[in-house]
C-alpha positions as CSV (number, residue, x, y, z in Angstrom):
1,X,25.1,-10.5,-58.6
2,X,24.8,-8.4,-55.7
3,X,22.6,-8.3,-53.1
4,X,19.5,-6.0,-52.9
5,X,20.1,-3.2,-50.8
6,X,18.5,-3.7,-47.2
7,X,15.5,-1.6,-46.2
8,X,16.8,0.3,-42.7
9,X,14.7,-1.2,-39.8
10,X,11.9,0.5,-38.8
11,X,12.3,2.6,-35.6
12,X,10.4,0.9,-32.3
13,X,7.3,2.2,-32.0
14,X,6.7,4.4,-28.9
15,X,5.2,2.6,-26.1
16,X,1.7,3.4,-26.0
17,X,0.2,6.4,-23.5
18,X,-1.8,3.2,-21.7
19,X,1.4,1.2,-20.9
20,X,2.7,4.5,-18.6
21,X,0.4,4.7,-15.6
22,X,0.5,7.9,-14.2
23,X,-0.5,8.7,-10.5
24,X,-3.6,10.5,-11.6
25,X,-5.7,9.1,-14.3
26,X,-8.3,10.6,-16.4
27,X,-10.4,8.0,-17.1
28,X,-13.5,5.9,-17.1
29,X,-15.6,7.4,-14.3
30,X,-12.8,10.1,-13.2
31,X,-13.2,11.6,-16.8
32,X,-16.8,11.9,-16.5
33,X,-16.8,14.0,-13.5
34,X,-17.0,17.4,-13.7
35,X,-13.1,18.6,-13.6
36,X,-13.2,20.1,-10.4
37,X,-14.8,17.0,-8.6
38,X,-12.7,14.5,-10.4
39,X,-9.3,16.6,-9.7
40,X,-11.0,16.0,-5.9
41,X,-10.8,12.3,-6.3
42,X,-7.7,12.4,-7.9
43,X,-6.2,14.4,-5.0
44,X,-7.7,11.3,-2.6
45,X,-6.6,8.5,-5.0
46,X,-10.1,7.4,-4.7
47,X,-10.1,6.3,-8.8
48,X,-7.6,4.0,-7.7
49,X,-8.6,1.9,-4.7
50,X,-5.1,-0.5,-4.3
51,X,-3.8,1.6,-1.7
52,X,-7.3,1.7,0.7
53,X,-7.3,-2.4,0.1
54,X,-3.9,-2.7,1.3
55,X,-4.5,-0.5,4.5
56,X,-7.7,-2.5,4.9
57,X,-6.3,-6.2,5.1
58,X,-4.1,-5.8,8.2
59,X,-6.9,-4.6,10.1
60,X,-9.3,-7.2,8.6
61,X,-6.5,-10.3,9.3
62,X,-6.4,-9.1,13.0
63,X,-10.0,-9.2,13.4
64,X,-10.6,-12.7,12.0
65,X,-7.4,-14.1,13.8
66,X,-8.7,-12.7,17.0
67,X,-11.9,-14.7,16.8
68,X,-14.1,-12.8,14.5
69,X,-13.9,-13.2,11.0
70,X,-17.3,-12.9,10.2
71,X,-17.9,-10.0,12.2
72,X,-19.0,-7.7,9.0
73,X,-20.1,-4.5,10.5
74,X,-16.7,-4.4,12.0
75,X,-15.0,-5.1,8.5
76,X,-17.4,-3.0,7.1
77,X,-16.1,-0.1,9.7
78,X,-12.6,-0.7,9.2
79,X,-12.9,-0.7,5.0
80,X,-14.7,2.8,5.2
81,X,-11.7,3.7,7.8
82,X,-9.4,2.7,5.4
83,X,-11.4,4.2,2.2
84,X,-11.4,7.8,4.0
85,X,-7.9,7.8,5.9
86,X,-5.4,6.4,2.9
87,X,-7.2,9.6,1.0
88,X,-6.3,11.9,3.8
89,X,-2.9,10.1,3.8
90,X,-2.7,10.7,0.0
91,X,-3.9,14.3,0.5
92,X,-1.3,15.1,3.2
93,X,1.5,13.3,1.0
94,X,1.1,15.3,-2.1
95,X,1.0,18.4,0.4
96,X,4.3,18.2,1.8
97,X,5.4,16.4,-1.8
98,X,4.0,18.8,-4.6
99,X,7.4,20.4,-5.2
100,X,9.1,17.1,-5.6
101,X,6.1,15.5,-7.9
102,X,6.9,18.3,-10.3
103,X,10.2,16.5,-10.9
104,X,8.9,12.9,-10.9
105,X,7.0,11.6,-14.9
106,X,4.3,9.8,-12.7
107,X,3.7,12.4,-10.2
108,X,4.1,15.9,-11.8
109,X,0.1,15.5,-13.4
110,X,-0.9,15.4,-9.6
111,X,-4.1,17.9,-8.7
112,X,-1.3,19.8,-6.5
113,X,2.0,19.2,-8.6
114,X,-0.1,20.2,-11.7
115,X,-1.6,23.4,-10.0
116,X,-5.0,22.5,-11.2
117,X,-5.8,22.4,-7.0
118,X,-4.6,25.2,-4.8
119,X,-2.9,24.3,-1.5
120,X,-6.2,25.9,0.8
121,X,-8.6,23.8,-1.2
122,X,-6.4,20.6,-0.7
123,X,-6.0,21.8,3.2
124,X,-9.9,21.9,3.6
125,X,-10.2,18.4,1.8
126,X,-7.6,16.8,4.2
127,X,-10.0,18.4,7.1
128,X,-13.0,17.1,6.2
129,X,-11.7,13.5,5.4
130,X,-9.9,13.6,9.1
131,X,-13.3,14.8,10.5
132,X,-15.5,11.9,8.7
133,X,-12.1,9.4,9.7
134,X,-12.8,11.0,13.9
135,X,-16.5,9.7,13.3
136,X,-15.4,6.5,12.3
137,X,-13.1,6.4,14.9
138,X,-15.8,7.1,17.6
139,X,-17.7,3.8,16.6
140,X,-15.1,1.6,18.0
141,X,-13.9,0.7,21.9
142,X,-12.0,3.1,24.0
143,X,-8.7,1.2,23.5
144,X,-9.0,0.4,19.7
145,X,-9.7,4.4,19.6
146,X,-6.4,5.3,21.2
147,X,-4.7,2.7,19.1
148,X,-5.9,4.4,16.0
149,X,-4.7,8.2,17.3
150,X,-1.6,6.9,18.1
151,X,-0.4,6.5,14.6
152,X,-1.0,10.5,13.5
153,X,2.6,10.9,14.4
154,X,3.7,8.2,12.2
155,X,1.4,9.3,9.6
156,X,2.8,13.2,9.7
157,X,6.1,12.2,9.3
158,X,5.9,9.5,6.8
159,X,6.1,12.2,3.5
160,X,9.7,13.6,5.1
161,X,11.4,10.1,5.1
162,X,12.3,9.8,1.6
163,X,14.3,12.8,2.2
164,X,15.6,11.6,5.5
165,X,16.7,7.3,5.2
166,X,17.0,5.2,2.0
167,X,13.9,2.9,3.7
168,X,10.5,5.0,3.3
169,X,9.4,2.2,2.5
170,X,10.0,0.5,6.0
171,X,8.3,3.8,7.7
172,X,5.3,3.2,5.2
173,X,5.4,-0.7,6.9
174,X,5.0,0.9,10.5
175,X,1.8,2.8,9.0
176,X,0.4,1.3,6.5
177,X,0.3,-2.0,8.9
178,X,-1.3,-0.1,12.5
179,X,-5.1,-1.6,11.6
180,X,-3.8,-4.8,12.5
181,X,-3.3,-3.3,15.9
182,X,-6.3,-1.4,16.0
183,X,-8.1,-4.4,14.8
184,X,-7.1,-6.6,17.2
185,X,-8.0,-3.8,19.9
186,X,-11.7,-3.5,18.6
187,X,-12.1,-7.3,19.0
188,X,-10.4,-8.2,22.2
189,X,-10.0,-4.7,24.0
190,X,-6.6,-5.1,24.5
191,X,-3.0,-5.5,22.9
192,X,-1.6,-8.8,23.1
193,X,1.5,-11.1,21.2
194,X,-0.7,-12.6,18.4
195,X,-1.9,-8.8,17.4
196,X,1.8,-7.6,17.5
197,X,3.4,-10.3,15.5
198,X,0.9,-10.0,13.1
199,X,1.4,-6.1,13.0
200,X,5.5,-7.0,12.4
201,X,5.0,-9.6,9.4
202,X,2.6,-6.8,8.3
203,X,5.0,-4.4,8.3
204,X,7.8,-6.3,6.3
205,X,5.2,-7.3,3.6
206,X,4.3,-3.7,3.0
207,X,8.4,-2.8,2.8
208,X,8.5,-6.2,0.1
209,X,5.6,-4.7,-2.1
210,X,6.1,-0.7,-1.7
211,X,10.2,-1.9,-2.4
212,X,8.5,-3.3,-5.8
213,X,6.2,0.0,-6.2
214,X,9.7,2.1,-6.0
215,X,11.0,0.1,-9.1
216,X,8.9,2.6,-11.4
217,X,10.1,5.4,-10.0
218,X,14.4,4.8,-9.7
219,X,15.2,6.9,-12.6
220,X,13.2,9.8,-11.9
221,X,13.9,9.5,-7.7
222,X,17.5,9.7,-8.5
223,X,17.3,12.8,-10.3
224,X,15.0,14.5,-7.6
225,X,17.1,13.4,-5.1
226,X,14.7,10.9,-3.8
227,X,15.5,8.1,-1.5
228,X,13.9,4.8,-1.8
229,X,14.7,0.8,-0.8
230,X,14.9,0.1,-4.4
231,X,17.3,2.5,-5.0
232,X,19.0,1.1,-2.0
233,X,18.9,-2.8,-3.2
234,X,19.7,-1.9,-7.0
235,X,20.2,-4.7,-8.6
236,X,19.9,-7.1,-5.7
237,X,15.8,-6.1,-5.2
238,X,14.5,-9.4,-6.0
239,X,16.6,-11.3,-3.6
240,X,16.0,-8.2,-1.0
241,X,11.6,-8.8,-1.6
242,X,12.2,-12.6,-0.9
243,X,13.9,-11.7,2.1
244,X,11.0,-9.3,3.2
245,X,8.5,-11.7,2.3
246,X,10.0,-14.3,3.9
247,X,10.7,-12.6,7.6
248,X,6.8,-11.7,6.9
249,X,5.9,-15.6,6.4
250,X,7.8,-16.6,9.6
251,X,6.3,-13.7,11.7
252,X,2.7,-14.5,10.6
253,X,3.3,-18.1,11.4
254,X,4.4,-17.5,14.9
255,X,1.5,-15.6,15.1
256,X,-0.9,-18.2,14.2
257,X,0.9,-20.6,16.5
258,X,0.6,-18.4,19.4
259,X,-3.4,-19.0,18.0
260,X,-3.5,-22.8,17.4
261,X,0.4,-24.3,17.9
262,X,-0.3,-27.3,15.2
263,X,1.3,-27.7,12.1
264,X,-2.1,-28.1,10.6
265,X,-2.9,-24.2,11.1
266,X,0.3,-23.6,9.5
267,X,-0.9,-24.9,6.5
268,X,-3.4,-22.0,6.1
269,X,-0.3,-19.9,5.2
270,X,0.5,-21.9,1.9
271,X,-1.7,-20.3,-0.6
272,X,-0.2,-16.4,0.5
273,X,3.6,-17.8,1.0
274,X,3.0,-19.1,-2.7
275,X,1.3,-16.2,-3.9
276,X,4.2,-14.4,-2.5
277,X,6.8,-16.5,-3.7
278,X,5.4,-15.8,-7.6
279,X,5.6,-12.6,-7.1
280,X,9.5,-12.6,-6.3
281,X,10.2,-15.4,-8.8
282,X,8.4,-13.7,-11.9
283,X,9.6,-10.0,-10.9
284,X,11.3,-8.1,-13.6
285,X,13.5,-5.4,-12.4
286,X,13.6,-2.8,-14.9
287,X,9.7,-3.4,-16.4
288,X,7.2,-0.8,-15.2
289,X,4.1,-2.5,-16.0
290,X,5.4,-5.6,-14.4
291,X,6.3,-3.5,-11.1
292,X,2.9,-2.1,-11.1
293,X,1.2,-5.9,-11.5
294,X,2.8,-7.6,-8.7
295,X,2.6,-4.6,-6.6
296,X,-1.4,-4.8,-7.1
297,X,-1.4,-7.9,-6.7
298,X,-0.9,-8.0,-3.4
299,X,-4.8,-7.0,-3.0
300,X,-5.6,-10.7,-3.8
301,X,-2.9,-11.7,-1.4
302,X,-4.5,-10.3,1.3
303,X,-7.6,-11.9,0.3
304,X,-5.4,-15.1,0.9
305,X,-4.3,-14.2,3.8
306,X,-7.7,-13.1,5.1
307,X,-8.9,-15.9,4.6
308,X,-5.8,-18.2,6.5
309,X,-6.4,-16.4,9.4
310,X,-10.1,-17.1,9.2
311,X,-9.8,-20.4,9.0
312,X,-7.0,-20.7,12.0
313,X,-10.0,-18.7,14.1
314,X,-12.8,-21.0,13.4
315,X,-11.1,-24.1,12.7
């Protein structure tokens, strides 16, 4: 007797709309707004806080290695610093980047890319957010105030890199990593070794979780032309993030030894260098949404390393 015939299989559904996170988001307070304001705080990034944490923590682990970890009008200073200045980063970026965004699936519903913002209103928005960043500026000491100007150069020419090197991501390091100098400036007054090797471990964490943030984006960044460090390590961009995390370990350490040299202080470290290490050892290359979890997750991880160097400062 023959078989029955075999019902085809059913085609794979379509991944749902929530499971691709675009770079502007219509939702939950954002969608409320009226449409002008919200395309506003889309334009800042301000619905979506992950990159304002993860210019805040440098600055906050430099304050509480340098003695001061509780110091909370300081922390508070630097977290409305980095609120207002990563939107006028985000601002500036989509500026210079509105052409490419069009060509990017994540980026093209941008305020600017999209058109629903003209290029004088996002000019006058990028004013006013460097004018309230100025004022915040002015609240700190004389050196932690030149510090902070000196990284507008960095800052202007971050956007052109991706056309320029395959490492944006280690230019975004050298940026998004300055509050731990500017931190360590407002505390002590000065510059000195444990502010700067802090600032370099900083700088290769940043590379190790913007490297994972550039995993959504391959496909679409090789079309436009875009270059990126996860282009760059294809295939090998897990074992190129433990790399990156690990220089970053090593530098922080030497930092907290130049603090407290005993192997003791060292131990603060174990909770982020774990953290770290789950990130590289559960990373899926080619899954989006797992990209985009480990790459927020590094807002816990400097929590954890917030709290290492607080304990190396009072301990």
């Amino acid at each position: 007797m023959s078989e029955p015939a075999s019902h085809p299989a059913p085609a794979p559904a379509a991944a749902p709309a929530a499971a691709i996170v675009p770079d502007s988001e219509q939702r939950a307070v954002v969608a409320a707004l009226p449409s002008r304001l919200g395309d506003f705080v889309q334009l800042g990034r301000f619905d979506r806080p992950i990159g304002a944490w993860l210019l805040f923590w440098p600055g906050a682990w430099a304050i509480a290695l340098a003695g001061a970890p509780w110091h909370w009008a300081l922390l508070l200073l630097f977290a409305l610093g980095s609120l207002v200045m990563r939107g006028a980063g985000c601002v500036y970026n989509d500026i210079v980047d509105r052409d490419l965004d069009r060509k990017v699936e994540r980026t093209r519903s941008r305020p600017l890319a999209s058109g629903r913002l003209s290029l004088k209103a996002a000019w006058a928005f990028l004013i006013a957010l460097c004018l309230i960043g100025l004022a915040i500026n002015l609240q700190l000491n004389i050196v932690a105030q030149g510090v902070a100007i000196g990284s507008l150069a960095l800052v202007a020419a971050y956007p052109f890199m991706k056309r320029i090197t395959w490492w944006p991501q280690a230019w975004l390091g050298l940026v998004f990593s300055w509050a731990a100098l500017v931190g360590w400036a407002a505390v002590t007054g000065r510059i000195e070794l444990p502010g700067l090797l802090l600032y370099a471990g900083s700088i290769f964490w940043v590379i190790g979780y913007d490297t994972i943030y550039a995993l959504q984006d391959i496909e679409d960044d090789a079309l436009a032309g875009v270059k990126s460090s996860a282009r760059a390590l294809g295939r090998h961009a897990r074992g190129g993030v433990a790399i990156l995390y690990a220089i970053a370990i090593l530098l922080w350490a030497a930092a907290i030894w130049s603090i407290r040299p005993q192997m003791l202080a060292l131990a603060a470290l174990l909770p982020m260098a774990l953290h770290l290490g789950w990130q590289v050892a559960t990373l899926r290359r080619d899954d989006v949404g797992d990209a985009l979890a480990k790459f927020r997750s590094n807002r816990f991880a400097g929590l954890l390393m917030f709290l290492a160097c607080g304990v190396v400062a009072v301990a």
